[in-house]
C-alpha positions as protocol buffer text, in pm:
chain_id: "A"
residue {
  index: 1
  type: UNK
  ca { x: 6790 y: 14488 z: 5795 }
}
residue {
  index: 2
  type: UNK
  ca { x: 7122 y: 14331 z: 5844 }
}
residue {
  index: 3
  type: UNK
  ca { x: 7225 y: 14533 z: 6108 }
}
residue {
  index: 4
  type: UNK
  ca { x: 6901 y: 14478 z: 6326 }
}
residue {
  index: 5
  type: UNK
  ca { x: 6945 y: 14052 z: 6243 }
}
residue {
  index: 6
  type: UNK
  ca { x: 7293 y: 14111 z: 6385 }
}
residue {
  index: 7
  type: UNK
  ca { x: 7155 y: 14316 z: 6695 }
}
residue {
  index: 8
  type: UNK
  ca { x: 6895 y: 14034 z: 6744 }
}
residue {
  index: 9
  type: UNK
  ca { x: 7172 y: 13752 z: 6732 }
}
residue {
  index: 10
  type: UNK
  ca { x: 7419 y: 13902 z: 6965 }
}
residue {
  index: 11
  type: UNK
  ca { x: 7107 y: 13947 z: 7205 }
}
residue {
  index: 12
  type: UNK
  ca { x: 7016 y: 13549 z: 7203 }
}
residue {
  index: 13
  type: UNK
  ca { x: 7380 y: 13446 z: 7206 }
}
residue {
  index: 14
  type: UNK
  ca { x: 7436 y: 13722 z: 7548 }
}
residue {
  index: 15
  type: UNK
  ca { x: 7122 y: 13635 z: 7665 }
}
residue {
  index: 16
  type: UNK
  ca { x: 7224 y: 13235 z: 7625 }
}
residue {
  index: 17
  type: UNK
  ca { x: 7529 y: 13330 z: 7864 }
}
residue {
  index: 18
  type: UNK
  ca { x: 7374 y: 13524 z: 8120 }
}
residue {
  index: 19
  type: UNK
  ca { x: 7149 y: 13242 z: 8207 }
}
residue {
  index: 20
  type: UNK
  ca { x: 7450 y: 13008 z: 8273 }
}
residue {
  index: 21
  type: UNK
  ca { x: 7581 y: 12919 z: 8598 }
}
residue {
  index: 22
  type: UNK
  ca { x: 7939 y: 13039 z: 8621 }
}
residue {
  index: 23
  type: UNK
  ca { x: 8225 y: 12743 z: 8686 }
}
residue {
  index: 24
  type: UNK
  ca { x: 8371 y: 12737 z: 9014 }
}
residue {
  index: 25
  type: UNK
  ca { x: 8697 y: 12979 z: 9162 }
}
residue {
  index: 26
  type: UNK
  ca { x: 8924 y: 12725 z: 9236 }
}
residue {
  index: 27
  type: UNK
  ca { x: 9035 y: 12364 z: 9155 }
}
residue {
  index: 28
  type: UNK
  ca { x: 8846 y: 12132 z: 9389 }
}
residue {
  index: 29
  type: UNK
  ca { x: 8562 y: 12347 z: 9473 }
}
residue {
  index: 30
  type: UNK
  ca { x: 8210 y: 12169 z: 9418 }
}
residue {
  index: 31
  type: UNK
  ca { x: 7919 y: 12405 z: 9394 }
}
residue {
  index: 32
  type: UNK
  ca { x: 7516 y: 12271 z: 9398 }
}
residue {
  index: 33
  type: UNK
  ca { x: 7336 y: 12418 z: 9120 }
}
residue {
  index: 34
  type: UNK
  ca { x: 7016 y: 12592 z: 9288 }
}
residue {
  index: 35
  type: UNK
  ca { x: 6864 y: 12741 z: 8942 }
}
residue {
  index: 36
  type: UNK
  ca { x: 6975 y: 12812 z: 8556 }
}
residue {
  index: 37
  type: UNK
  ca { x: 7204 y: 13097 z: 8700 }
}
residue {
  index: 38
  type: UNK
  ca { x: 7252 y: 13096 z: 9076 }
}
residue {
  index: 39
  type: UNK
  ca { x: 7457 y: 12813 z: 9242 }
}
residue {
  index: 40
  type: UNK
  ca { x: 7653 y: 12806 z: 9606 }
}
residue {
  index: 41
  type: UNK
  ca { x: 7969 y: 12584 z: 9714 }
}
residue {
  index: 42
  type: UNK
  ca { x: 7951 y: 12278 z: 9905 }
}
residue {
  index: 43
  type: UNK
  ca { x: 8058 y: 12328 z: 10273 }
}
residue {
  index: 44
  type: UNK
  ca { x: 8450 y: 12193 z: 10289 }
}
residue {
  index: 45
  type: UNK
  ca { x: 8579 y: 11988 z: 10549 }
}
residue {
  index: 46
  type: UNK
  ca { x: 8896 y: 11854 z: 10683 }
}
residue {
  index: 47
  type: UNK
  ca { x: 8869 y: 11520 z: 10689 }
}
residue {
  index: 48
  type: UNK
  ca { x: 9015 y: 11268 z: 10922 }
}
residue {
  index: 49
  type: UNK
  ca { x: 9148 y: 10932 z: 10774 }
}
residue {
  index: 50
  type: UNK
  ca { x: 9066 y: 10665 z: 11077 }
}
residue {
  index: 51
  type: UNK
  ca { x: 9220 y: 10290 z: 11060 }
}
residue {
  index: 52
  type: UNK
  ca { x: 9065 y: 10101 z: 11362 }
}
residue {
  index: 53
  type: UNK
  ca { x: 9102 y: 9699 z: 11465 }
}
residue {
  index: 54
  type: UNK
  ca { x: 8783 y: 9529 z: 11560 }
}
residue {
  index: 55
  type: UNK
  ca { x: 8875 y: 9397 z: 11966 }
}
residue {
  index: 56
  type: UNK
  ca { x: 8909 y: 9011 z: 11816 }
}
residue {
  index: 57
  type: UNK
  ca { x: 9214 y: 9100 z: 11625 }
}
residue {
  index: 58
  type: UNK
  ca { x: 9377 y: 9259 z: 11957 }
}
residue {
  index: 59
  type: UNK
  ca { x: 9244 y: 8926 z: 12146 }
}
residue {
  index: 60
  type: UNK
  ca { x: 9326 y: 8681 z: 11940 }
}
residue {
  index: 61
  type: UNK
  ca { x: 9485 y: 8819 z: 11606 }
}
residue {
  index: 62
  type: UNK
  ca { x: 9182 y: 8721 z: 11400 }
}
residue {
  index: 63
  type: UNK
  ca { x: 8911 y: 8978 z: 11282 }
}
residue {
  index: 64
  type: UNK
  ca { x: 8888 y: 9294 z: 11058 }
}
residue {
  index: 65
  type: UNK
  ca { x: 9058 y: 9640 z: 11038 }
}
residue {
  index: 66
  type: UNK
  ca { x: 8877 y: 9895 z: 10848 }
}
residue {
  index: 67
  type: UNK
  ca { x: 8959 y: 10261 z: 10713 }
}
residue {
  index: 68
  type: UNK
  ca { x: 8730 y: 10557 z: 10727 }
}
residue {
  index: 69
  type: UNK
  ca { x: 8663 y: 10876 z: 10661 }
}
residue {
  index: 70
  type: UNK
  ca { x: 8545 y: 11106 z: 10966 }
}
residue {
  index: 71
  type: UNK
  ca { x: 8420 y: 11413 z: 10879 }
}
residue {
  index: 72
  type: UNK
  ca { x: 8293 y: 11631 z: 11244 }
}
residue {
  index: 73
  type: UNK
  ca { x: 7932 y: 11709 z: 11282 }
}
residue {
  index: 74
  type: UNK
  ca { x: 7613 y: 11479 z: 11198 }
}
residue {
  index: 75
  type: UNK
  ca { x: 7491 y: 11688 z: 10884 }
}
residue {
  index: 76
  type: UNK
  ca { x: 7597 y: 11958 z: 10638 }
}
residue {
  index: 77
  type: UNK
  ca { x: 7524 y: 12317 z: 10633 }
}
residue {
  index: 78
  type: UNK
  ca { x: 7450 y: 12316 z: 10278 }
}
residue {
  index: 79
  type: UNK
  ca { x: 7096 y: 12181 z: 10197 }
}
residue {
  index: 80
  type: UNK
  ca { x: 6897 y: 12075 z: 9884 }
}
residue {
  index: 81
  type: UNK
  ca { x: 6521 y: 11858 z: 9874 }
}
residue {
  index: 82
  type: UNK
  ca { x: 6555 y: 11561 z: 9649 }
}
residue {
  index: 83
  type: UNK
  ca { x: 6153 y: 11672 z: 9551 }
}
residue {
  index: 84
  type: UNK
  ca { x: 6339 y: 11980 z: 9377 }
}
residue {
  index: 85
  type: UNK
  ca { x: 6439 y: 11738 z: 9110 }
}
residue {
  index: 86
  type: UNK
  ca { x: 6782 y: 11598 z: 8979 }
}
residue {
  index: 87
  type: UNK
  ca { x: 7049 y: 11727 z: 9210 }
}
residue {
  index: 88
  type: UNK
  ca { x: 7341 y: 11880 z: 8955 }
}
residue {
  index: 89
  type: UNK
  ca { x: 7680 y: 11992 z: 9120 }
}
residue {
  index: 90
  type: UNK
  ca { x: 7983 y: 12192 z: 8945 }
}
residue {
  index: 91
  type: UNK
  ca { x: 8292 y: 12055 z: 9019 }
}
residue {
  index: 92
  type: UNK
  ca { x: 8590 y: 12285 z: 8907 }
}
residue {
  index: 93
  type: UNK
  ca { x: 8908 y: 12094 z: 8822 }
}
residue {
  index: 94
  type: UNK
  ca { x: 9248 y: 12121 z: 8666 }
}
residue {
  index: 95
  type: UNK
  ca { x: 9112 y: 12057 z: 8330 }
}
residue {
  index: 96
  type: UNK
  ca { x: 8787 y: 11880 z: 8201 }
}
residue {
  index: 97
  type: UNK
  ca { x: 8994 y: 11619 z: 7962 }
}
residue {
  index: 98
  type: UNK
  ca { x: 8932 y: 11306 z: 8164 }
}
residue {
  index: 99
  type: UNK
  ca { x: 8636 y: 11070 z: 8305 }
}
residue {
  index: 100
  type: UNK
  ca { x: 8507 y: 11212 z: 8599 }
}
residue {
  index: 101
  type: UNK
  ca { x: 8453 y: 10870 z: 8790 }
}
residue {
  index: 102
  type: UNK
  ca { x: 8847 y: 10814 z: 8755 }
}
residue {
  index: 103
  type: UNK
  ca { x: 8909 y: 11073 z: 9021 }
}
residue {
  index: 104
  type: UNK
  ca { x: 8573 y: 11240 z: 9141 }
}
residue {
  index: 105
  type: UNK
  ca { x: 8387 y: 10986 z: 9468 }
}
residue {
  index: 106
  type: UNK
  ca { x: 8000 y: 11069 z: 9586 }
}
residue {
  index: 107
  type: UNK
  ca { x: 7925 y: 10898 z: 9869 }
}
residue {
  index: 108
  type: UNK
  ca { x: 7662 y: 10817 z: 10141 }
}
residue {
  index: 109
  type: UNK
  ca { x: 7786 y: 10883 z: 10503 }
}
residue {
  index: 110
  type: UNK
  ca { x: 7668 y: 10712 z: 10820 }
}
residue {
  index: 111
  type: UNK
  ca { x: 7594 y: 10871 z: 11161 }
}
residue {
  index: 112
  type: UNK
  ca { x: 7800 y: 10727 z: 11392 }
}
residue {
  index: 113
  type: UNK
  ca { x: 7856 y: 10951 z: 11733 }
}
residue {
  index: 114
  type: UNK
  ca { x: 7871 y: 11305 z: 11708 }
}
residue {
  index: 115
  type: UNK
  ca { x: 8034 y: 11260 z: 11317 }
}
residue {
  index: 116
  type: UNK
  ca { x: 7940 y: 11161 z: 10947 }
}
residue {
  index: 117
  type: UNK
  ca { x: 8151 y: 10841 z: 10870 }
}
residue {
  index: 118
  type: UNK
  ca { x: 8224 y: 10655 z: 10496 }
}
residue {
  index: 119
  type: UNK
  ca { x: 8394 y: 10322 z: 10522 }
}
residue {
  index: 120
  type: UNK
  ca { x: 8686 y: 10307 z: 10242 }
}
residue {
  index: 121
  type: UNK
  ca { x: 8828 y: 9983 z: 10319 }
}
residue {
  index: 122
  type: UNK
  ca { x: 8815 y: 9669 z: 10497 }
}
residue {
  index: 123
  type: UNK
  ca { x: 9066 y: 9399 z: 10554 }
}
residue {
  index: 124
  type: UNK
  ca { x: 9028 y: 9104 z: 10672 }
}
residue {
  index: 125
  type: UNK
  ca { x: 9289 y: 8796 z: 10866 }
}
residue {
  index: 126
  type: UNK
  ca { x: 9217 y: 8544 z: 10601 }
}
residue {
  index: 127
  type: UNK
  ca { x: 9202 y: 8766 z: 10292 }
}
residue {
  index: 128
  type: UNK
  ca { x: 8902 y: 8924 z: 10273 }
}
residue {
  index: 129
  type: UNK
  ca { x: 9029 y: 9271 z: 10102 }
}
residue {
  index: 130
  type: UNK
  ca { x: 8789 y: 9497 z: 9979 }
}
residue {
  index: 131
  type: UNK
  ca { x: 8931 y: 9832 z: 9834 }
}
residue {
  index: 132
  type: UNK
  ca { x: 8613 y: 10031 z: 9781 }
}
residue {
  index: 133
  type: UNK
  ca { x: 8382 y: 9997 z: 10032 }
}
residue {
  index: 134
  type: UNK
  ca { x: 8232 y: 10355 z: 9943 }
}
residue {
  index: 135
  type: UNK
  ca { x: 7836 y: 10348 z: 9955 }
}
residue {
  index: 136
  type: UNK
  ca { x: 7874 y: 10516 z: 9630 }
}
residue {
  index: 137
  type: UNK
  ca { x: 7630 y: 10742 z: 9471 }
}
residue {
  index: 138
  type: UNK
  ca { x: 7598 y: 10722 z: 9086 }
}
residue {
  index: 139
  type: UNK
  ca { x: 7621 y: 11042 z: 8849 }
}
residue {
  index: 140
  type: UNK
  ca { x: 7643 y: 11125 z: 8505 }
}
residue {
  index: 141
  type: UNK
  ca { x: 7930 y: 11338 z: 8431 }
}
residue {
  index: 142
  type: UNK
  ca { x: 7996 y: 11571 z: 8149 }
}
residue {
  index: 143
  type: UNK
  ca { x: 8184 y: 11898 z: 8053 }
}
residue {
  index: 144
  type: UNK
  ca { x: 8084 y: 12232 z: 8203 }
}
residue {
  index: 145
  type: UNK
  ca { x: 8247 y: 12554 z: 8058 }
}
residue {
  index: 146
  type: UNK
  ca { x: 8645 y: 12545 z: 7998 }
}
residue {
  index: 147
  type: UNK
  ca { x: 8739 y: 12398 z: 8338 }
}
residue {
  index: 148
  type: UNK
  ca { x: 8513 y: 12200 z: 8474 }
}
residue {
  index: 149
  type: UNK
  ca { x: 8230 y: 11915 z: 8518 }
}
residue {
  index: 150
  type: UNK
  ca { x: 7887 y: 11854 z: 8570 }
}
residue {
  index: 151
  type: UNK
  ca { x: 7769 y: 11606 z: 8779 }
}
residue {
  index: 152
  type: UNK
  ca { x: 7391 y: 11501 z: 8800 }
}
residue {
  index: 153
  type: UNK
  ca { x: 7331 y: 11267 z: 9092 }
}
residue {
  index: 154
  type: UNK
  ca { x: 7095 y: 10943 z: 9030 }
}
residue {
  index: 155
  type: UNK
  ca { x: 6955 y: 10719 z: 9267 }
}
residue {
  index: 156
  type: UNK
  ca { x: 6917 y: 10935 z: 9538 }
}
residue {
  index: 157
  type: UNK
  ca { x: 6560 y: 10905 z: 9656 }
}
residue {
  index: 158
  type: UNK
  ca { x: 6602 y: 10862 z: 10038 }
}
residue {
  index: 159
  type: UNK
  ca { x: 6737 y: 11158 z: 10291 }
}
residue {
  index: 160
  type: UNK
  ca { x: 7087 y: 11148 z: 10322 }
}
residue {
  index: 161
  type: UNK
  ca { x: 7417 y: 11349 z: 10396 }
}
residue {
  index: 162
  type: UNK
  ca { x: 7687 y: 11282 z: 10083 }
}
residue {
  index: 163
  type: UNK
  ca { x: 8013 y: 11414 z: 10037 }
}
residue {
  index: 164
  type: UNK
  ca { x: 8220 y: 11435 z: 9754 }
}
residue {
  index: 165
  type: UNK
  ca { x: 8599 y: 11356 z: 9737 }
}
residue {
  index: 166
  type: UNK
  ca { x: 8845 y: 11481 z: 9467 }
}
residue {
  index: 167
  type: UNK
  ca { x: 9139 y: 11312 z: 9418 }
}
residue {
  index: 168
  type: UNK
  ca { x: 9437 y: 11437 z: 9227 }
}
residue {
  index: 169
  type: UNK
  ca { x: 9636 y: 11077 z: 9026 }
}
residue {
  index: 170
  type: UNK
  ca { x: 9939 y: 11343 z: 8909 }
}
residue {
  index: 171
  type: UNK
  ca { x: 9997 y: 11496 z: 9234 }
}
residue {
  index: 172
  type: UNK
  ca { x: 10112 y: 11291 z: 9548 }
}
residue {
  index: 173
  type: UNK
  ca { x: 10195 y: 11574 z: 9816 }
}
residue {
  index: 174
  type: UNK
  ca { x: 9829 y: 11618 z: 9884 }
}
residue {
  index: 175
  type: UNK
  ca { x: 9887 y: 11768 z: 10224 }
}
residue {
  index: 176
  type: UNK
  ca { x: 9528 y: 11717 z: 10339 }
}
residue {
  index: 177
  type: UNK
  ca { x: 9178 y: 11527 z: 10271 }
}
residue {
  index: 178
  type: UNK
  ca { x: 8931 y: 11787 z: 10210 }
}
residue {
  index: 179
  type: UNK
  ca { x: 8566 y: 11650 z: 10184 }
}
residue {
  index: 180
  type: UNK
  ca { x: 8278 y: 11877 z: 10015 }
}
residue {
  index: 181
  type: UNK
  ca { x: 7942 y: 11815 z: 10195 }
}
residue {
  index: 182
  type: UNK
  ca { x: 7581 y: 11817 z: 10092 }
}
residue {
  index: 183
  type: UNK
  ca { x: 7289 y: 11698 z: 10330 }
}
residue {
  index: 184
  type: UNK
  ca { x: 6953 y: 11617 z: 10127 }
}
residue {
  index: 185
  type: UNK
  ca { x: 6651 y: 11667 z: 10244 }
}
């Protein structure tokens, strides 16, 4: 009788684990979570870091300059409905000891030409400095597996194409921005 309880409660505890999504390969990958045990990675971009000055600044040395992110093509290869239900990603990283929103961004890009565009930061002659202009996307984070986070995205009722940036506070030789991309439907 023992031996068959035992049998029986190493088949629920496997069973438990085999319906689990596995955590991401690498540090900075971002997967979507598709079902209980099937999940694919974000498409990754190269992002380009833009700083522009609006024409009055070059005319008369009054205006704006804002930063952006450009990120080539107008929508992501990756797709997801928001009618599915909440939209969970897996986002792999170094460890899972610290909050999530201190280094992990969801955002809303814009169309503008043949690119997806996120303003970061506007500043203006007089003062006006905003840091965070990010049209941010709220989540609820918590620990996934050893590794790792899960993110379930709120708010997002309307079509949209959102990326996700990962920063890194203890290293400062990131050699690139690298932008993981979801477009929902």
């Amino acid at each position: 009788m023992k031996k068959i309880l035992f049998i029986l409660m190493v088949a629920v505890v496997t069973c438990g684990y085999a319906q689990r999504v596995n955590e991401p390969q690498f540090i900075g990958e971002v997967h979507l979570v598709r079902t209980q045990t099937e999940s694919v990675p974000l498409e990754k971009k190269v992002a380009v870091l833009k700083t522009k000055a609006g024409a009055a600044m070059y005319i008369t040395g009054i205006g704006s300059i804002k930063s952006r992110i450009d990120v080539e093509g107008l929508s992501s290869t990756v797709r997801c409905s928001i009618s599915d239900g909440p939209i969970v990603l897996i986002v792999r990283a170094a460890d899972n000891e610290n909050d999530p929103s201190s280094f992990i961004r969801v955002f809303r890009f814009k169309p503008k030409g043949k690119n997806r565009v996120a303003e970061i930061s506007k500043l203006n002659t007089f003062g006006g400095h905003s840091d965070n202009n990010f049209d941010l996307v709220e989540y609820v984070g918590e620990k996934y597996g050893e590794k790792s986070y899960k993110l379930t995205l709120e708010n997002v009722s309307q079509p949209c194409e959102i990326g996700v940036l990962i920063t890194n506070p203890e290293k400062v030789d990131e050699k690139q921005m690298v932008v993981r991309c979801l477009g929902l439907d």
